[in-house]
N, C-alpha and C positions, 0 to 999 in steps of 0.2 A: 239226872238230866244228861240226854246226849251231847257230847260238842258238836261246834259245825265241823270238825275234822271227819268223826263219826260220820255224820249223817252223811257228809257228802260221800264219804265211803260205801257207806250201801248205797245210795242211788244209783253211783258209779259201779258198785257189785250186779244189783235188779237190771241195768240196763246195758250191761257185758261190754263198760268201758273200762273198769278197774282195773291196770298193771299189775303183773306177777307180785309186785312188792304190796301195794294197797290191798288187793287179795289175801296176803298171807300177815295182814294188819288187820283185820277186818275179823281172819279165821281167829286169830289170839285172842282178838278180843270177846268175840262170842263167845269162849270156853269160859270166861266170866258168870256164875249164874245170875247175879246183878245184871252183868248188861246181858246177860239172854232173856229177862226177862224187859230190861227199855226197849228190844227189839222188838220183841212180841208186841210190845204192847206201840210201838209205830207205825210199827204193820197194822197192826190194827184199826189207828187211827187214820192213818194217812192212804192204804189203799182201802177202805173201807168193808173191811171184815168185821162186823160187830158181833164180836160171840160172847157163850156163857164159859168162863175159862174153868169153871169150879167142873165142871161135866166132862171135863180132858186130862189123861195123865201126861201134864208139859215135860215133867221132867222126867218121864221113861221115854217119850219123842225127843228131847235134847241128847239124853243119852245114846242113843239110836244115832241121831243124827253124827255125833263124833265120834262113835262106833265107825263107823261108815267112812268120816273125814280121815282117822287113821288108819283105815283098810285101804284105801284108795291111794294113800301118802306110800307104803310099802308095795304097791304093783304100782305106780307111777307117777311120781310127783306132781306132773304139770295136769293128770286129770282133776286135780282138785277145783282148779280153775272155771271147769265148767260146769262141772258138777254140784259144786258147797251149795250155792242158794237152790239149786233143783232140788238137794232135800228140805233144805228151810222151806219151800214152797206146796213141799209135799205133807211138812208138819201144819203150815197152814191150811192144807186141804183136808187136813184128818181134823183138824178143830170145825173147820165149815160142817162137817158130815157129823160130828157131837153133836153140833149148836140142831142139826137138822131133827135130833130126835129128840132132843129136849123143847124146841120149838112147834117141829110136826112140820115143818117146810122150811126146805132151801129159801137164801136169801137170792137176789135175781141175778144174774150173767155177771151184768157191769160191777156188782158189789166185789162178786169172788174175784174177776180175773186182775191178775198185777199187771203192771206194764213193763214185763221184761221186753217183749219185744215191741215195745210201745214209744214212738216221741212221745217224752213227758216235759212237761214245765215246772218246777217247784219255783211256789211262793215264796213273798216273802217274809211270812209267817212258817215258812217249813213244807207245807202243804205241796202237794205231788196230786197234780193233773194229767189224763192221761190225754195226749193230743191224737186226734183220729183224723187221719192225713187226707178225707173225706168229708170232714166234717167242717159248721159252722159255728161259732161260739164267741160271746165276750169273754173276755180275760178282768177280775176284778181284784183290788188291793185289799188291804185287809180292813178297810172300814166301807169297805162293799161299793166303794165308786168305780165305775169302767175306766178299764185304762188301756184299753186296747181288744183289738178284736181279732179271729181266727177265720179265712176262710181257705178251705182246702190247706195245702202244705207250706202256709205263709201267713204268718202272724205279725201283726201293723199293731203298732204303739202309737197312742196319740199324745202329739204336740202341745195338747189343750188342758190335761191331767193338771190342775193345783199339787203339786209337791214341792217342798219348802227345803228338804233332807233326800238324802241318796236314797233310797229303797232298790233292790235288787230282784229280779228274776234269775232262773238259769234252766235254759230251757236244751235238753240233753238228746242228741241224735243214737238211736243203737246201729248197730252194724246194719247192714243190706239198706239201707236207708238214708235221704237226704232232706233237709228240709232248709226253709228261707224264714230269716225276719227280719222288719223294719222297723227300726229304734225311733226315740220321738223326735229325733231331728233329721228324720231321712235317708239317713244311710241304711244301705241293703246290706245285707250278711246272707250268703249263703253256705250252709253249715256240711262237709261231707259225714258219712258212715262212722260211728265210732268218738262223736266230737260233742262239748258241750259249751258251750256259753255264757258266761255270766254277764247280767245288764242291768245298768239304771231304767225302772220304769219311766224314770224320764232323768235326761241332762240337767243339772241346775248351773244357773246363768252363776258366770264368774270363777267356775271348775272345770276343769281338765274333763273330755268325755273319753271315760274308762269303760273297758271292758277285758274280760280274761277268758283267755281263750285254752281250750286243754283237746287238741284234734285239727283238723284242719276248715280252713272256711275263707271265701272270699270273700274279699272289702269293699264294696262302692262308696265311698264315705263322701256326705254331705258338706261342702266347702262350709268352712266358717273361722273364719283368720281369728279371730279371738279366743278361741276354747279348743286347740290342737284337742287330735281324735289318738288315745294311744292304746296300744292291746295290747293285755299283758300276759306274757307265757310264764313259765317255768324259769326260763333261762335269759331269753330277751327279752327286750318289747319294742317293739314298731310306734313311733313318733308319725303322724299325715296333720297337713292340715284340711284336706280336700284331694282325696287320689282312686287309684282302682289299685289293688295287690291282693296278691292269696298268699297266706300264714301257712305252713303246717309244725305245726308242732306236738304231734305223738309222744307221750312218755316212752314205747317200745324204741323209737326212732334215735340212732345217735344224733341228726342233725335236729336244729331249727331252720329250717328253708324260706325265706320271703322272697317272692318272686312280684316285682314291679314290672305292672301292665300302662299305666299311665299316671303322668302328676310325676311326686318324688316320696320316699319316706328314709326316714331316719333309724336305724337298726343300732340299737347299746344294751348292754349290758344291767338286766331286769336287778341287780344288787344296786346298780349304781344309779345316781339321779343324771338324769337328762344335762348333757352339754353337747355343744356343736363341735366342742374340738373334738372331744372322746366321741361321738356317734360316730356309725357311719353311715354316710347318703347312699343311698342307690339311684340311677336313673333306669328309665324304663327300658325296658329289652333285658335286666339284669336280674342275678340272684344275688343275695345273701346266704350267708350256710353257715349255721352256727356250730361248731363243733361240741357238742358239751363233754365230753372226756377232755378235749385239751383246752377247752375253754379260749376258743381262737376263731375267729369268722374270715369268709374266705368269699369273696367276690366274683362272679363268674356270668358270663355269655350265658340267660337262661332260654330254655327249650318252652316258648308259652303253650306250644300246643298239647305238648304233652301234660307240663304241670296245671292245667286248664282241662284236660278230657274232663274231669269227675263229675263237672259242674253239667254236662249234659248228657252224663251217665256212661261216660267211656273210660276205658284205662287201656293206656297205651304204655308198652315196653320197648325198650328201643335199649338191645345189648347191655342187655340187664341182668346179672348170676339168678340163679333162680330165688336161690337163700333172700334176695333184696327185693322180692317181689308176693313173696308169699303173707307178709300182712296186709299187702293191699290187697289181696285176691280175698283174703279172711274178712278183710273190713264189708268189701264192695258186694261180697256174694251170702255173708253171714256165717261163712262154714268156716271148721278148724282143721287145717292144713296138718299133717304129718309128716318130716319127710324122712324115711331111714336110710335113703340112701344120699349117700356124705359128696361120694364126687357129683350125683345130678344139681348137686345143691350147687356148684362153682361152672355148670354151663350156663351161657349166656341164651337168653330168651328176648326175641324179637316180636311183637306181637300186637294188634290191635281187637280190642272185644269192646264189642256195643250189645246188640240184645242176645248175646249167646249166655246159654247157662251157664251156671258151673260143671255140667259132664258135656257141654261141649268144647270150653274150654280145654279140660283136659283131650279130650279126642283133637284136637289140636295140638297143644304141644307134644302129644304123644306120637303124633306122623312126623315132628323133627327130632322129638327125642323118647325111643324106643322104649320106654317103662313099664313099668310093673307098678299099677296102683287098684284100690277095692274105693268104694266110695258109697259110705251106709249113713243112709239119713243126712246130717250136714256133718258126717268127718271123713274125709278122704285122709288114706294111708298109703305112701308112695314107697314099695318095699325097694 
């Protein structure tokens, strides 16, 4: 059996939110042929590839495949990153193309394709939906009652839902992408590139409304004095009982950043339980900045327009080293940034981008700062 550490690790692998460390957790553990074969057989299940496995050598594509993971580990570490599941993907395309000749026909589009670069929702049964930021659709719990519904890039919880017990969703944004939901008590979330979310299908009356956040997202949270709303990160958690704030909390990122837009929230320490003396308050106009290396939050005048662009598709730099801007650029545009050159990485960049691409971007900072970069497919290399 997978744990939920697992699972959530490949979700976080298929939809290219997994950190360098989760990634090289994820790689260990594949070499396992026990869990290479719970993987297989997940895949299987949950993106719905239903093949004949007896008609496939698994275990000359395994071999292949870490063939591969340590040829890649020796010309450059960090390509491992983007590449590990692109073969696991690729060994699931060689089983679809067995199952084809054994069968005499492909299985249809929506069977084969994963949702790497997919919003997807996993159940609370495990199960992985692929959300099509287009599309309409109920959302159902695992004894098949509606619990919410999908239209276009905003999925609504209903208020109405009989649940007795916590049941969870987690519904996960990939890079180049944004998406919104509305939990069953109202409050709106909107989630940026790279971020996932965990949530009760519905609140129950007399508990704390929790949710965990791993990326960034903003809060409109539905007042209600008796059942404080708290989001939990890595590091901190944000206490509201009714406010507007945006979270970001990146594993890549040294800080945790809460930036209060209206109301008040409470910022402590996610090891420690909730008190008024140890929290600290923010009011609005303010940040929080969690430092996690020195384990110290730091108070500060925040910039709402900037920490705000994302939500309506903008990123703003405002005297920013370049080095401190290159995972938002990766997050917001989907590509992986390279940079080899050490001093462009400590000039500051000044800059607003709304519908420009990623190669106009660069033709941009390139009229202030004179580089040398290729840029093939989605990896720019800044020589």
């Amino acid at each position: 059996m997978i744990s939920q550490k697992i699972l959530r690790l490949i979700v976080q692998y298929l939809n290219k939110q997994a950190t360098l460390l989760e990634r090289e957790a994820l790689e260990s553990w594949l070499e396992n042929p026990k869990n290479f074969e719970l993987f297989k057989g997940y895949i299987k299940i949950n993106y719905l590839i239903d093949l004949n496995m007896d008609m496939f050598d698994v275990d000359d594509s395994k071999k292949q495949l870490l063939e591969l993971i340590d040829k890649e580990k020796k010309v450059h570490r960090l390509l491992i990153i983007r590449n590990l599941m692109k073969y696991a993907a690729v060994i699931i395309l060689f089983l679809a193309i067995g199952y084809y000749f054994v069968q005499g026909y492909f299985v249809s589009e929506s069977e084969l394709r994963a949702p790497i670069e997919s919003v997807t929702l996993q159940l609370e049964n495990g199960n992985i939906e692929v959300i099509s930021e287009n599309g309409v659709k109920q959302i159902f719990d695992a004894e098949g009652h509606v619990v919410g519904s999908q239209s276009g890039n905003q999925l609504i919880y209903d208020n109405e839902t009989t649940k007795e017990t916590l049941t969870y969703n987690t519904l996960m944004v990939p890079y180049g992408k944004r998406f919104e939901v509305q939990l069953s008590d109202g409050t709106v979330v909107n989630l940026n590139a790279g971020t996932s979310l965990k949530f009760p299908i519905k609140f129950i009356e007399g508990k704390n409304r929790e949710v965990f956040l791993n990326g960034e997202a903003y809060f409109n949270v539905a007042k209600d004095a008796e059942h404080p709303f708290i989001v939990n990160t890595h590091e901190v958690n944000v206490r509201v009982l009714g406010t507007q704030f945006n979270v970001s909390s990146y594993d890549e990122d040294v800080d945790v950043n809460t930036v209060l837009v209206e109301g008040s929230v409470s910022v402590y320490n996610s090891e420690s339980a909730y008190s008024e003396e140890t929290a600290t308050l923010l009011t609005p106009g303010f940040k929080a900045a969690w430092d996690k290396n020195k384990n110290q939050i730091a108070v500060a005048k925040a910039d709402i327009e900037m920490s705000l662009a994302w939500i309506e598709g903008r990123i703003i730099f405002k005297h920013l080293p370049f080095n401190k801007i290159i995972k938002k650029l990766e997050r917001h545009y989907n590509v992986k940034i390279i940079n080899h050159n050490e001093p462009f990485g400590e000039d500051f960049v000044t800059a607003t981008f709304d519908i420009e691409t990623i190669e106009e971007v660069f033709k941009v900072i390139h009229e202030i700062h004179p580089i040398e970069y290729t840029i093939v497919n989605d990896q720019i290399t800044i020589n």
